[in-house]
VOPAGU-2260 file (C-alpha; in pm, 1 decimal, decimal comma):
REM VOPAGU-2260
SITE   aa  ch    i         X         Y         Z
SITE  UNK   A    0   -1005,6    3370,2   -2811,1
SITE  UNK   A    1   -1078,4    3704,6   -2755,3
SITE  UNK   A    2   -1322,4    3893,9   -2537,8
SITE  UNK   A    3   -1622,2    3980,6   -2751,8
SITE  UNK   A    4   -1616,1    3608,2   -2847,2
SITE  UNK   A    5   -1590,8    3488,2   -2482,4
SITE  UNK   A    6   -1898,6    3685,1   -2412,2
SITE  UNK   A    7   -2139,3    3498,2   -2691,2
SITE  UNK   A    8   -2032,5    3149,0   -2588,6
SITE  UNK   A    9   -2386,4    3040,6   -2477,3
SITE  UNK   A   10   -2410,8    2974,7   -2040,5
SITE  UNK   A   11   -2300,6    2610,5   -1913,9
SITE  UNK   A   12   -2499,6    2374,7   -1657,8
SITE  UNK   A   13   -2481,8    2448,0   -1342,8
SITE  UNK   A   14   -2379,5    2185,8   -1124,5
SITE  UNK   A   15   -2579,4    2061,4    -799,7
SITE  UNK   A   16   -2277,7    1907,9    -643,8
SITE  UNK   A   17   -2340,1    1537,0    -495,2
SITE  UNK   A   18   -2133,7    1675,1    -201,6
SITE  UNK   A   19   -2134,2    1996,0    -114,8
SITE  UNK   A   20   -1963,1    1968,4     217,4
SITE  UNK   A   21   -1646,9    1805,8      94,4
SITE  UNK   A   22   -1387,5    1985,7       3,1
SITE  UNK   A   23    -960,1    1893,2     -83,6
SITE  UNK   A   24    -906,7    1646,3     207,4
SITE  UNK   A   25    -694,1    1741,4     499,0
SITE  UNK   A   26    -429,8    1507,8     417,1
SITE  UNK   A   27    -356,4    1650,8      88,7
SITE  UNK   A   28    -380,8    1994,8     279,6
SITE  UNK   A   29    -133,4    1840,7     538,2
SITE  UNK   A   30      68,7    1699,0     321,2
SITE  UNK   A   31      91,6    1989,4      81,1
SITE  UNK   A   32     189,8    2205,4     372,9
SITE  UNK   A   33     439,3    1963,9     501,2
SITE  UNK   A   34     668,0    1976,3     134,0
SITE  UNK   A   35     584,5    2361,3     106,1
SITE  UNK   A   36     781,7    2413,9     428,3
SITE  UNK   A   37    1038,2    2110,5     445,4
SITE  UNK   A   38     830,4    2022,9     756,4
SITE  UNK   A   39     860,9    1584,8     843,8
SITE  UNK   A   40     569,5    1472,8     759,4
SITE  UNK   A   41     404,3    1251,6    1026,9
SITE  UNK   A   42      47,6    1321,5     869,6
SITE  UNK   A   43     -76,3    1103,1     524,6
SITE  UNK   A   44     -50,3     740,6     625,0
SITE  UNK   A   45     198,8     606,2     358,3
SITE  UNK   A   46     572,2     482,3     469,4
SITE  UNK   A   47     845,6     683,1     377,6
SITE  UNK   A   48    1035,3     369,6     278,7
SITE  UNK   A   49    1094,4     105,9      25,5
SITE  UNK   A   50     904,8    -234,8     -22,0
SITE  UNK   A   51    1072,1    -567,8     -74,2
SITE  UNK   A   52    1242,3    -579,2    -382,7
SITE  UNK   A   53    1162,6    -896,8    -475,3
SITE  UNK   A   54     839,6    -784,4    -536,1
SITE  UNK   A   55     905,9    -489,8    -765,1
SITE  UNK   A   56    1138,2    -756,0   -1004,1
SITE  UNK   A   57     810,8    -991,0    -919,6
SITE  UNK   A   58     611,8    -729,3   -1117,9
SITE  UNK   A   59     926,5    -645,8   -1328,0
SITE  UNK   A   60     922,6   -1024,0   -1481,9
SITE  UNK   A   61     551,0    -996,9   -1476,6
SITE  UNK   A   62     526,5    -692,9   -1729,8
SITE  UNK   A   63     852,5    -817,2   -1890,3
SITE  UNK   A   64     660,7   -1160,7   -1981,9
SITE  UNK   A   65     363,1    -964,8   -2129,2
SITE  UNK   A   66     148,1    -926,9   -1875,3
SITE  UNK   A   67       6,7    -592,9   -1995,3
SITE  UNK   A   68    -332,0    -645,4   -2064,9
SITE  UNK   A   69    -661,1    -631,1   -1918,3
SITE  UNK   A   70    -708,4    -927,3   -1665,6
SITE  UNK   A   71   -1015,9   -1092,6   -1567,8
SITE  UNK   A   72   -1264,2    -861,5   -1401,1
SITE  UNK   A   73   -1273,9   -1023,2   -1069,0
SITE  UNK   A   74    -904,8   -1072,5   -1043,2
SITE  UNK   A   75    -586,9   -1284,9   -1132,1
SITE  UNK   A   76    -735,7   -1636,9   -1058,8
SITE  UNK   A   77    -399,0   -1753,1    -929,6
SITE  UNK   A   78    -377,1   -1403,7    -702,8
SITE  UNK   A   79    -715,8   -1506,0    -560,4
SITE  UNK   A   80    -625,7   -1820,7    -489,7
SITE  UNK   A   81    -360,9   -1685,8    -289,3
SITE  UNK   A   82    -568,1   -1451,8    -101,6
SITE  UNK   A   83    -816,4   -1756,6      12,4
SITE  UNK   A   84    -498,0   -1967,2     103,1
SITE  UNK   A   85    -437,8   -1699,2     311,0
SITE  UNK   A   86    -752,6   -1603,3     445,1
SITE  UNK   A   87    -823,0   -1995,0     505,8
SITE  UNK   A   88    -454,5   -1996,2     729,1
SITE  UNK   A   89    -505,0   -1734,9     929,8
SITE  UNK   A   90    -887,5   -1720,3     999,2
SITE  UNK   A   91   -1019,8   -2049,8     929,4
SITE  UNK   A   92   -1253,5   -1951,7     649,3
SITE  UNK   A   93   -1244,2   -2089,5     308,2
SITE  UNK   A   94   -1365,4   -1874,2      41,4
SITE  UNK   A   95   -1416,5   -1979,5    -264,6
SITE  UNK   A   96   -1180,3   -1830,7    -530,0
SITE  UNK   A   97   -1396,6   -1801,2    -846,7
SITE  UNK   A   98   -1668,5   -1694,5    -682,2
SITE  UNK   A   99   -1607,8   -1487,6    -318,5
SITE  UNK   A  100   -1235,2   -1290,1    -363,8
SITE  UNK   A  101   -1251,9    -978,0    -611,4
SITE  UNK   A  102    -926,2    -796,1    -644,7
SITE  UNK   A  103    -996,6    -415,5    -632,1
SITE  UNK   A  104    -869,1     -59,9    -699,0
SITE  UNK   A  105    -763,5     -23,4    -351,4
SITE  UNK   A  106    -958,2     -86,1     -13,7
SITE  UNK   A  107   -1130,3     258,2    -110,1
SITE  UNK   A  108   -1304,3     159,1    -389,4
SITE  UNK   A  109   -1369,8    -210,1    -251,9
SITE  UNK   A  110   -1604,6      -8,7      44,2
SITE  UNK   A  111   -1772,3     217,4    -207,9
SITE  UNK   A  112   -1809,4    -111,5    -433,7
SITE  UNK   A  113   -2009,8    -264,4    -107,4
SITE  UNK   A  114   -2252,7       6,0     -51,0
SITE  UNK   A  115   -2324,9      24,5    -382,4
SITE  UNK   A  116   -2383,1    -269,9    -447,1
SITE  UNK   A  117   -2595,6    -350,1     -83,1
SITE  UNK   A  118   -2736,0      17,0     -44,4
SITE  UNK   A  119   -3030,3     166,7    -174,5
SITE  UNK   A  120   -3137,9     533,5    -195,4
SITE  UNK   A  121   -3246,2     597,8     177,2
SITE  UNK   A  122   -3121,3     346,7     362,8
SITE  UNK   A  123   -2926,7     387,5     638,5
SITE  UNK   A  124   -2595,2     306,4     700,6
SITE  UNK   A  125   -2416,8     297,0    1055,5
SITE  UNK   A  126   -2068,8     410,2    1126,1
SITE  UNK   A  127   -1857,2     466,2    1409,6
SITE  UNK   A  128   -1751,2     793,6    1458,7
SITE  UNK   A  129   -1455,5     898,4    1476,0
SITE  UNK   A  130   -1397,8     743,4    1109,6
SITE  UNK   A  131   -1210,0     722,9     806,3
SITE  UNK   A  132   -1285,6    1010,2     584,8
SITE  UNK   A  133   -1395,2     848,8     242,2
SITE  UNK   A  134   -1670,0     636,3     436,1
SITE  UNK   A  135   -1933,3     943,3     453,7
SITE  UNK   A  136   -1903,6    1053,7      97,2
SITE  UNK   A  137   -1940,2     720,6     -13,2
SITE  UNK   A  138   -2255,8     622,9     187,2
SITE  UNK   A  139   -2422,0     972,7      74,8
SITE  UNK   A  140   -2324,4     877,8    -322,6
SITE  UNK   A  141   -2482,4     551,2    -283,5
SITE  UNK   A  142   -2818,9     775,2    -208,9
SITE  UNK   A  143   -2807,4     654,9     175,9
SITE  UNK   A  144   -2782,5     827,1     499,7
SITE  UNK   A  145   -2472,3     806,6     752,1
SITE  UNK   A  146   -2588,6     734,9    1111,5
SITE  UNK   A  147   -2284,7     827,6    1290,4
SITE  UNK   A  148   -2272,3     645,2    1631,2
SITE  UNK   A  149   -2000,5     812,0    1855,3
SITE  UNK   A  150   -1762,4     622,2    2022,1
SITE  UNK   A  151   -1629,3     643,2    2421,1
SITE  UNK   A  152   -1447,6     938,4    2533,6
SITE  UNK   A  153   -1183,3     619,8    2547,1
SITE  UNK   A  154   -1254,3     561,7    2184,7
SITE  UNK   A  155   -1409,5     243,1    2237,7
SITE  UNK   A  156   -1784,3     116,4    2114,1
SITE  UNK   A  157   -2039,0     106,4    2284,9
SITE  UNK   A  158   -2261,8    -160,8    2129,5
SITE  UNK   A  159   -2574,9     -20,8    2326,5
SITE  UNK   A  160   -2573,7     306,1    2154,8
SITE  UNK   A  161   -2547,2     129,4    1837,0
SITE  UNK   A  162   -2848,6     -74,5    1912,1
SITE  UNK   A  163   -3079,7     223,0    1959,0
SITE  UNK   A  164   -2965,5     375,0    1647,6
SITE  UNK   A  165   -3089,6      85,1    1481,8
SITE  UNK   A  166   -3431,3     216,0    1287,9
SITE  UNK   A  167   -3601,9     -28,6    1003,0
SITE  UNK   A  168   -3423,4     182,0     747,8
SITE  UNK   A  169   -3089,1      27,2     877,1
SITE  UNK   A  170   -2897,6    -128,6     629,5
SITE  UNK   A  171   -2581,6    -194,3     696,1
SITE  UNK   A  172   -2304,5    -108,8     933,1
SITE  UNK   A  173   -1897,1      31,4     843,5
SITE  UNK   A  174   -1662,7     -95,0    1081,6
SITE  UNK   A  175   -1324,7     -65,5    1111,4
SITE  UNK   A  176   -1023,0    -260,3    1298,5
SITE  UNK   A  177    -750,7    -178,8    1369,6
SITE  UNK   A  178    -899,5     140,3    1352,7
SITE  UNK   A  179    -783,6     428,7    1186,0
SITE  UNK   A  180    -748,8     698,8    1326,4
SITE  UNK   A  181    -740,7     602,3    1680,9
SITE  UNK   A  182    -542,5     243,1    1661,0
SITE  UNK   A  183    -759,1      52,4    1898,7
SITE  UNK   A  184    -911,9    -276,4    1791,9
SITE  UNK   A  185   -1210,1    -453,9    1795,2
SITE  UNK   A  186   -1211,1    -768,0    2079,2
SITE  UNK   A  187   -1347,5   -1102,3    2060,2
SITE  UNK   A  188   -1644,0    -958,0    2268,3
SITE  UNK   A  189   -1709,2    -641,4    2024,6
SITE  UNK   A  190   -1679,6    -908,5    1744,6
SITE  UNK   A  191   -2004,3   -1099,2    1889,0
SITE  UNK   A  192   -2215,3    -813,2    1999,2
SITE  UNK   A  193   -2162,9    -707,3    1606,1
SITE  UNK   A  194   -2249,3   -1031,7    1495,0
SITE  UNK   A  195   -2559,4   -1027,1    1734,2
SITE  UNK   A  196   -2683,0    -690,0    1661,9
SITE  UNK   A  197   -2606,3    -771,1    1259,2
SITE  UNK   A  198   -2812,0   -1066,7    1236,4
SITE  UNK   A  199   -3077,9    -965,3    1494,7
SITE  UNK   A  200   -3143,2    -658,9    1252,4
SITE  UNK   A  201   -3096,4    -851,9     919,7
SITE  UNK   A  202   -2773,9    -650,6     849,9
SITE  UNK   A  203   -2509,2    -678,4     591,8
SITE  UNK   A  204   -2106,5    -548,8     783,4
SITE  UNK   A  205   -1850,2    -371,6     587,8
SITE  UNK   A  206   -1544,6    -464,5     717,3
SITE  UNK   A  207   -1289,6    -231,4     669,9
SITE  UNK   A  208    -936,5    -447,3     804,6
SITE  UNK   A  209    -677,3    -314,3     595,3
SITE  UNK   A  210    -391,5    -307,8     898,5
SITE  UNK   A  211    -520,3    -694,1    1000,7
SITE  UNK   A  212    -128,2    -734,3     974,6
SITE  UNK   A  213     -70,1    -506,2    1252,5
SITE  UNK   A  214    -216,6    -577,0    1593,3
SITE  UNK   A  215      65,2    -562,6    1819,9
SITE  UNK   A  216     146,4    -720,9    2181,9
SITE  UNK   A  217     110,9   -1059,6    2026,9
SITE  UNK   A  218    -284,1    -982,3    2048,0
SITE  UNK   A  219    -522,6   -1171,3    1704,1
SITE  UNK   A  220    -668,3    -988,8    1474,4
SITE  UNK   A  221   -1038,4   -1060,8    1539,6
SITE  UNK   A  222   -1124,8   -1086,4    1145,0
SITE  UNK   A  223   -1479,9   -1058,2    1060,3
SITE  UNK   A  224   -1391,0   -1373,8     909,9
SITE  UNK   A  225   -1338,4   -1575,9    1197,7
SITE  UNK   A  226   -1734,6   -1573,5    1273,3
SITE  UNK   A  227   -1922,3   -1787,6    1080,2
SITE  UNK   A  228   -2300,6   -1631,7    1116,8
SITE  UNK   A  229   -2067,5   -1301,6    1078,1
SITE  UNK   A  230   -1880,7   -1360,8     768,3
SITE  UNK   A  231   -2180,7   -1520,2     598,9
SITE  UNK   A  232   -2320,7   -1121,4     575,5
SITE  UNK   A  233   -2005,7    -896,0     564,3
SITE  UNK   A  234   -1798,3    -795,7     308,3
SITE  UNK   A  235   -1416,3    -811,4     461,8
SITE  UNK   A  236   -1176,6    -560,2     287,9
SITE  UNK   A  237    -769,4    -571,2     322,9
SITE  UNK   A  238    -518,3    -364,5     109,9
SITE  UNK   A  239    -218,1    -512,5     -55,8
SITE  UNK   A  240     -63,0     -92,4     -30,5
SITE  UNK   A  241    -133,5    -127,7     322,9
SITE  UNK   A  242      78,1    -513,5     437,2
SITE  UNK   A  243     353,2    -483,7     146,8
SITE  UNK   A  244     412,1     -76,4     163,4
SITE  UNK   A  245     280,6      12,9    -179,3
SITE  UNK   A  246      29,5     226,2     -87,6
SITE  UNK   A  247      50,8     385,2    -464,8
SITE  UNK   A  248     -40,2      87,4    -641,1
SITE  UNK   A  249    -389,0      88,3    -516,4
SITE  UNK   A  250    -451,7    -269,4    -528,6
SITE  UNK   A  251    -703,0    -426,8    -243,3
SITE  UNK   A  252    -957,6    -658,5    -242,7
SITE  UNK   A  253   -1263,1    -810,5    -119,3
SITE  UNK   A  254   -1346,8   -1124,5      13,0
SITE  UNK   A  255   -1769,3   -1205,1      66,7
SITE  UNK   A  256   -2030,1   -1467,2      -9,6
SITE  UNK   A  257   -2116,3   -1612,3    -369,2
SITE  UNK   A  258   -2426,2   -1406,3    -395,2
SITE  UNK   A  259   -2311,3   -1060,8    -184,8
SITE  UNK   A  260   -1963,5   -1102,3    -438,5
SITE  UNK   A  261   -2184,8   -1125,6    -785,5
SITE  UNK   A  262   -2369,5    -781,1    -688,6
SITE  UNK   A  263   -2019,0    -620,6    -608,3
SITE  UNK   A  264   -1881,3    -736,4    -918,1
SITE  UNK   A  265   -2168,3    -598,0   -1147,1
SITE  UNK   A  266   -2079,7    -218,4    -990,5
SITE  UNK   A  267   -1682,4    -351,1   -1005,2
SITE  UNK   A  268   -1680,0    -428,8   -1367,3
SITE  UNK   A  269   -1861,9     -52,4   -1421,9
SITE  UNK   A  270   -1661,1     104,5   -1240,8
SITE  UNK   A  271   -1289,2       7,6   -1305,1
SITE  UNK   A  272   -1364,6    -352,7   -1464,8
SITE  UNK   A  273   -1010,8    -483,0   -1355,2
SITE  UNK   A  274    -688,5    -390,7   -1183,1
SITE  UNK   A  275    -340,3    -370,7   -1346,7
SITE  UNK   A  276    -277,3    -703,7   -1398,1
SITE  UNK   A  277     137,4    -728,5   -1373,5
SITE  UNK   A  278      98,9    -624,5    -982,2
SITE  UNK   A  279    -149,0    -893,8    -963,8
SITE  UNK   A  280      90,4   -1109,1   -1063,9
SITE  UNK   A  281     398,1    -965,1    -916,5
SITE  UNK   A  282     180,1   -1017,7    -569,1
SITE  UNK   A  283      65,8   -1357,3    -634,3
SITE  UNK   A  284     410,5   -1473,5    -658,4
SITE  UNK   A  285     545,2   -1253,2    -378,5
SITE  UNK   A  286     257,8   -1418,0    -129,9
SITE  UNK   A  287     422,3   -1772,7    -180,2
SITE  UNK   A  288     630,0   -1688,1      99,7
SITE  UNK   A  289     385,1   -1580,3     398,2
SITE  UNK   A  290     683,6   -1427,0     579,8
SITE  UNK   A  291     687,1   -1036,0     508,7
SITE  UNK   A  292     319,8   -1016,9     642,4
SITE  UNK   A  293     333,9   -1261,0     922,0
SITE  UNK   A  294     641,4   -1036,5    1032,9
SITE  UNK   A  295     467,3    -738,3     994,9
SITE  UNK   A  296     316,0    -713,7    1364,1
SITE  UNK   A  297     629,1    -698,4    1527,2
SITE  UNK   A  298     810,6    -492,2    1253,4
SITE  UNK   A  299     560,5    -215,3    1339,2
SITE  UNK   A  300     533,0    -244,7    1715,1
SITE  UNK   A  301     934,8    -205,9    1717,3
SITE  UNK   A  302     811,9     127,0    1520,6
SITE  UNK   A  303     555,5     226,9    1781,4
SITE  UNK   A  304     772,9     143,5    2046,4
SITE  UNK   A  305    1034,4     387,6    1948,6
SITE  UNK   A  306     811,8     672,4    1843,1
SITE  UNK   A  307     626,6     633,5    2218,7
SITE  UNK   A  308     931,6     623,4    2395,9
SITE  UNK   A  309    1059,9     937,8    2204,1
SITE  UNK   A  310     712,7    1078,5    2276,7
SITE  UNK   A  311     729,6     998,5    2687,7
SITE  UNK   A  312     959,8    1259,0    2758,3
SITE  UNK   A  313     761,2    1552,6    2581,9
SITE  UNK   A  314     428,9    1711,7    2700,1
SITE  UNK   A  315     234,6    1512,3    2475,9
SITE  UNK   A  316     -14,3    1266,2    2683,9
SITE  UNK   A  317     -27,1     977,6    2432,5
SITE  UNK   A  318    -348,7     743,7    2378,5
SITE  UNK   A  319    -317,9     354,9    2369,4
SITE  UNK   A  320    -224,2     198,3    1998,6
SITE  UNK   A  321    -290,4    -156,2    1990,9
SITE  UNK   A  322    -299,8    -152,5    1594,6
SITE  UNK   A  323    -231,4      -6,4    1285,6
SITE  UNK   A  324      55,9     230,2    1204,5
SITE  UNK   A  325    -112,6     552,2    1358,5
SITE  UNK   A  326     -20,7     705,8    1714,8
SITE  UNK   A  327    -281,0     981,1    1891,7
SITE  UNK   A  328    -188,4    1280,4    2153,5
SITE  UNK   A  329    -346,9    1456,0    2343,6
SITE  UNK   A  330    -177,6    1825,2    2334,0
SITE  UNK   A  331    -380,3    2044,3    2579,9
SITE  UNK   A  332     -75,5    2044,5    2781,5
SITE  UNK   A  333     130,3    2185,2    2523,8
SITE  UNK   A  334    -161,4    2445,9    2332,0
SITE  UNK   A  335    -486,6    2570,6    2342,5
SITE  UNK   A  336    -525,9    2618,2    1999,9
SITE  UNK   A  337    -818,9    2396,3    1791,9
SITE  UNK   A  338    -724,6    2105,5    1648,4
SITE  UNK   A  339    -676,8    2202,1    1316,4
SITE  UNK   A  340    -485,5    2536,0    1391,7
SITE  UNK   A  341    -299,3    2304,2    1608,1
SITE  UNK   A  342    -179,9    2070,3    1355,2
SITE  UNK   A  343     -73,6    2396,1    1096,2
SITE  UNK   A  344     135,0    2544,4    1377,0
SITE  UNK   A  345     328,3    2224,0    1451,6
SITE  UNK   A  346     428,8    2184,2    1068,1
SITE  UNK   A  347     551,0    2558,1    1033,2
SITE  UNK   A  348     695,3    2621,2    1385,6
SITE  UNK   A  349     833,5    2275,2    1516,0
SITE  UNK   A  350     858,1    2127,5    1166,1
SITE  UNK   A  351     633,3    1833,3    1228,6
SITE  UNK   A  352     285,1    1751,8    1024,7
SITE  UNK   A  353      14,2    1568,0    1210,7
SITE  UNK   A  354    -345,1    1519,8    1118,7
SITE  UNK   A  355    -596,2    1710,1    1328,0
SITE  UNK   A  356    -859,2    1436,8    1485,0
SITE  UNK   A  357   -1150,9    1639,6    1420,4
SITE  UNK   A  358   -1097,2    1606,5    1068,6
SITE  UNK   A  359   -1265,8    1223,7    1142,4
SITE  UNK   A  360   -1573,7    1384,3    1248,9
SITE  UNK   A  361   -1861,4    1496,1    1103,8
SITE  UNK   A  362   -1930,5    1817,2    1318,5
SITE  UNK   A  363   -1654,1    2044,9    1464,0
SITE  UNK   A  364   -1482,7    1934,0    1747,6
SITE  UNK   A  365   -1186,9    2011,1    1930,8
SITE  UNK   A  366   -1053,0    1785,5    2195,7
SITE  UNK   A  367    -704,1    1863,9    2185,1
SITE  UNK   A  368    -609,8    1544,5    1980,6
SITE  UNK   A  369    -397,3    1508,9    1697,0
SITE  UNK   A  370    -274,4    1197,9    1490,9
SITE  UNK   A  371      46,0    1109,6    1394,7
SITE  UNK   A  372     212,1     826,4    1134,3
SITE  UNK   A  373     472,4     607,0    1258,7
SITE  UNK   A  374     523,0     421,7     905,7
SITE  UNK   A  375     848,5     585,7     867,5
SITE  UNK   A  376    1201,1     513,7     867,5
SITE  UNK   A  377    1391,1     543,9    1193,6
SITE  UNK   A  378    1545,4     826,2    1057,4
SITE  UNK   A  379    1252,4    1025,4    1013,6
SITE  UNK   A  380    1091,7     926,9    1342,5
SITE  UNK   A  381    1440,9    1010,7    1536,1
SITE  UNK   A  382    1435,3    1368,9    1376,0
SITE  UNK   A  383    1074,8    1430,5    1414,8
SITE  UNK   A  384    1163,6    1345,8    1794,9
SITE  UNK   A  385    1428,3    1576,6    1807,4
SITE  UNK   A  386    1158,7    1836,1    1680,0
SITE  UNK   A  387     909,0    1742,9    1941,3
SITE  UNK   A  388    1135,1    1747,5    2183,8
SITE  UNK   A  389    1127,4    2104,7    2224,4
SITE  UNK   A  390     754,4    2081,6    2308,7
């Protein structure tokens, strides 16, 4: 097409962009940055290492036996029967199958699935800040408004200043545990203040537990779950990607009431309608044996415990993890630079990605913290040591 022609094709929309303010995430910036330069990357949260291969020839058989077409909308009934045996072992809360488990698109789409389906245009959502990055956009899509409640300078809530952020608008309130990005945890006593302040303010509770299968120092996950008045009004999210290391398969799911479940699955079946249905099946038979998650804690602290250790004898001044597969420093000792400039001079001087903690926040802020993955072989965390080291 030439020029002249170019110039009559008649003006397009404009777009008013639903979200101005985001932009390419920093993890994909991180990450990109990271392969550009060779740098290890200790950034994106996804292992570096291979799941059980039992349960790629569980899938294998699974697409081999013709398992290639669309599966129910809610989910593989015999996947979601697992996930209630499960849920029912470990917690003490029987969902019902047919009705309260929906197998999602990832946790990601399980949270956005929530709010839409609990949220209306002006409500108001809490969330603890700092916070996982897709929780924002997805409250402002749903047509609501964020109330971001900041937690201790210890990273810790504090239930009071939750309380008077409470307004009639409040809807619902996003929590997280083990909490990305700081891995602390939620107690038994943070569990019942939420449960208090949720049902004193009529409140429905996203929770967000997609590393429930790592809380280390032989500490319980406190599962929304485990709280009867609790579970009775939140929607409790895990993540296949995150327990079995197959973060790119995107599979999750949600486990909530009869009546909080049918409004989820009316924006589910719009949305994506179902999820590939050979992994549901591959993961249905895999979670016959309970073993590779109730391993998982201590395969992960073993991780932690190495990468602090390596950690101890740099400048770093390292944070408490008591969950998840995410370690925070504090680097003031080491650099004055912000947190983001921070994070791009590690990955092109020292050869080591991290994810600035500011990125978890809704206004700038620089406290000299950055956030690094240990859900890598021991490989990668020994050479990534041997980079830090010279910090």
């Amino acid at each position: 097409m030439n020029a002249a022609m170019t110039s009559e094709l008649p003006p397009v929309p404009a777009i008013e962009s639903r979200l101005p303010r985001v932009g390419t995430t920093i993890f994909t910036v991180m990450s990109a940055l990271a392969s550009e330069l060779g740098a290890i990357n200790l950034g994106q949260g996804f292992p570096d290492f291979d799941c059980d291969p039992r349960l790629v020839d569980a899938v294998n058989r699974a697409m081999q036996s013709g398992q290639n077409q669309y599966p129910p909308m809610a989910g593989l009934p015999v996947l979601r029967q697992a996930i209630a045996d499960k849920v029912a072992a470990l917690y003490g809360r029987r969902y019902d199958a047919n009705t309260e488990i929906t197998v999602t698109a990832g946790a990601t789409q399980a949270i956005f699935n929530a709010l839409l389906a609990v949220v209306r245009p002006g409500d108001e959502v809490i969330v603890l800040e700092p916070c996982y990055d897709s929780y924002i956009p997805n409250i402002l899509l749903a047509g609501a408004v964020p109330v971001r409640v900041p937690m201790t300078e210890a990273f810790r809530v504090d239930w009071s200043k939750v309380a008077s952020a409470l307004t009639p608008r409040t809807r619902a309130i996003l929590v997280n545990s083990p909490h990305n990005p700081t891995g602390l945890t939620l107690s038994d006593e943070d569990m019942r203040q939420l449960e208090s302040i949720a049902i004193g303010s009529n409140l429905f509770v996203i929770s967000d537990e997609v590393y429930e299968h790592m809380v280390f120092n032989g500490q319980a996950h406190q599962s929304a779950c485990r709280y009867p008045a609790l579970a009775a009004r939140s929607f409790v999210i895990s993540s296949f990607g995150k327990t079995y290391h197959v973060t790119g398969w995107k599979v999750a799911y949600c486990a909530a009431p009869a009546a909080m479940t049918a409004e989820l699955r009316k924006v589910h079946q719009f949305n994506v309608f179902s999820v590939n249905s050979a992994m549901q099946q591959g993961l249905a038979d895999y979670m016959k044996d309970p073993q590779p998650y109730l391993e998982l804690p201590a395969f992960y602290q073993r991780k932690r415990d190495l990468f602090r250790q390596g950690l101890a004898s740099t400048r770093f001044r390292l944070y408490p993890c008591e969950g998840t597969y995410f370690q925070m420093v504090d680097y003031s000792a080491i650099s004055s630079l912000p947190e983001a400039e921070f994070a791009q001079w590690l990955t092109r001087e020292v050869g080591v990605a991290a994810i600035p903690m500011s990125a978890f926040y809704d206004e700038p802020i620089d406290n000299g913290v950055v956030r690094f993955c240990f859900a890598k072989r021991d490989e990668t965390l020994n050479a990534a040591l041997q980079q830090l080291a010279r910090l």
